[in-house]
Structure formats: structure tokens, C-alpha cells
PLY file of the C-alpha trace (Angstrom):
ply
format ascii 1.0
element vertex 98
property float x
property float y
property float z
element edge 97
property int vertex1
property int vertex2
end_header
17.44 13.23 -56.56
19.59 12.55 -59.57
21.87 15.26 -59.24
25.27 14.25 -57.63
27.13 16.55 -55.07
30.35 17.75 -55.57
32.37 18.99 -52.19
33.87 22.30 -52.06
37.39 22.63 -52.77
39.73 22.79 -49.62
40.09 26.09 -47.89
43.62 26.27 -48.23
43.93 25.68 -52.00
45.23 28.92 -54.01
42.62 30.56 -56.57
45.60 31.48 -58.80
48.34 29.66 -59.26
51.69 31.61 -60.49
53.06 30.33 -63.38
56.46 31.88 -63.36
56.72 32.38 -67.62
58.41 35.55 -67.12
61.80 34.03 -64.96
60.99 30.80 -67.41
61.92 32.80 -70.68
64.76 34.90 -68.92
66.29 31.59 -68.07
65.90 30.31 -71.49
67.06 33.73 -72.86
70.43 33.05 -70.71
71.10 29.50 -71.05
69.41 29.03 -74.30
68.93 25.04 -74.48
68.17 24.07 -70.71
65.97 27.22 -70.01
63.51 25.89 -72.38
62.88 22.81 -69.46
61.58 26.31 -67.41
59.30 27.41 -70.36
57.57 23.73 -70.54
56.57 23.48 -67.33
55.56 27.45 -66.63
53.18 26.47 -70.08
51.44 23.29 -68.22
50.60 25.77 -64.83
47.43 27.17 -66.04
46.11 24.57 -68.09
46.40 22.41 -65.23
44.46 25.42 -63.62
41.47 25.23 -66.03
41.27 21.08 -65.55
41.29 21.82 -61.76
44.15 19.69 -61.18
45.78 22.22 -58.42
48.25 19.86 -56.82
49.70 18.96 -60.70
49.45 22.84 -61.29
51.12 23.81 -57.82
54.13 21.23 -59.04
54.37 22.23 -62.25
54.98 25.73 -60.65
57.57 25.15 -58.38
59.77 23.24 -60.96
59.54 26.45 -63.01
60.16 28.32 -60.65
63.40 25.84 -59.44
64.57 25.10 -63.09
64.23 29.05 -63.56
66.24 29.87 -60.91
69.05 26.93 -61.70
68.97 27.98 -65.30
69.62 31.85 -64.78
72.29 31.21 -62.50
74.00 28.67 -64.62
73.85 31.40 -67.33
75.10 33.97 -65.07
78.08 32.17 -64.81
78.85 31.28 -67.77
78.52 34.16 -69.31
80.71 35.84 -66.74
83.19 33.22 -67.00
82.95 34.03 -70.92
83.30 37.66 -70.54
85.90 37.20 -68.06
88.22 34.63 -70.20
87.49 37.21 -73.41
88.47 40.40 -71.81
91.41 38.83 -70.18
92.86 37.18 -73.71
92.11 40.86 -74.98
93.71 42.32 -72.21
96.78 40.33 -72.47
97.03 40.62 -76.13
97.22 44.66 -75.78
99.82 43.77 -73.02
101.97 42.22 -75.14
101.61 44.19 -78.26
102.60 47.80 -76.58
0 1
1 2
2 3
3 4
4 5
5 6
6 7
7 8
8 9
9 10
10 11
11 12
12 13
13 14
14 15
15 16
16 17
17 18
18 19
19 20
20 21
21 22
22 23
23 24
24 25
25 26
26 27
27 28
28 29
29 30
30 31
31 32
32 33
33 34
34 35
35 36
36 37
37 38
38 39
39 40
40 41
41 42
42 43
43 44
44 45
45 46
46 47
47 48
48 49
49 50
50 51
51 52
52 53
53 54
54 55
55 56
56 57
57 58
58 59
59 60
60 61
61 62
62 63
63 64
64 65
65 66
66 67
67 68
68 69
69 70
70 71
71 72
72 73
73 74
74 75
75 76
76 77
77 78
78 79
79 80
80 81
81 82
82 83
83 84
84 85
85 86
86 87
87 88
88 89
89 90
90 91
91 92
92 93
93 94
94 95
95 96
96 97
């Protein structure tokens, strides 16, 4: 017999692995620079897939995921710190003109 035997995978390991790309290019769409850290490793998920490397795709996944969520809320509030500053240097300026 020259053929070699290759187990099964594990029972518990995922057929699909979520990638998170969607939350990875909303982050990078709201914290331009840093979000693209989201977008790199939501890219590596399902190559990893295809090599059958599921515990490197399964990481790569949650640190989308994580850096997704960090990155939107960082945005978040900065742009509602932004909007909040800008509106209130507006506001103030129509105080003082009238």
C-alpha cells in the first residue's frame, strides 16, 4: 500500500470561516489609516481557508473582527468629537455676531 492516510479533520472545526470584510472596510471607511489593519487581516481569512490552515484562518478572523470593532468606535468618536467642536465654534460665532 503506497497510498498514505490522511485523518479527518476534527469534528468541531468550522466549514466556513467568517471573514468579517464588510465591518473591515466600514472601519477603514471611518478611521481611514488604522481601519486598513481590519482590511489586511479580513483578506488573509479565506486564503488561509483554501490552504486548510483553520486555526491561522480562525485568528486572522477574530483580529478583524477586534481591530473592526476598535477602529469603528475610534471613528465614532472622533468624528463626533469633530462635529461636536465644529457646530459649537459655529454656534458661538452666530452667538456673538447677532
Amino acid at each position: 500500500m503506497d497510498q498514505e492516510w490522511t485523518p479527518p479533520p476534527p469534528s468541531g472545526t468550522p466549514d466556513k470561516v467568517p471573514n468579517y470584510l464588510i465591518p473591515a472596510i466600514i472601519s477603514a471607511l471611518c478611521c481611514f489609516p488604522l481601519g486598513i489593519i481590519s482590511i489586511i487581516f479580513a483578506a488573509q481569512v479565506n486564503g488561509k481557508v483554501a490552504a486548510g490552515d483553520v486555526a491561522g484562518a480562525l485568528d486572522a478572523a477574530k483580529k478583524a473582527k477586534l481591530f473592526s470593532i476598535i477602529f469603528i468606535a475610534l471613528g465614532v468618536v472622533l468624528w463626533g468629537g469633530y462635529m461636536l467642536v465644529t457646530f459649537g465654534i459655529v454656534g458661538l460665532s452666530i452667538l456673538s455676531n447677532s
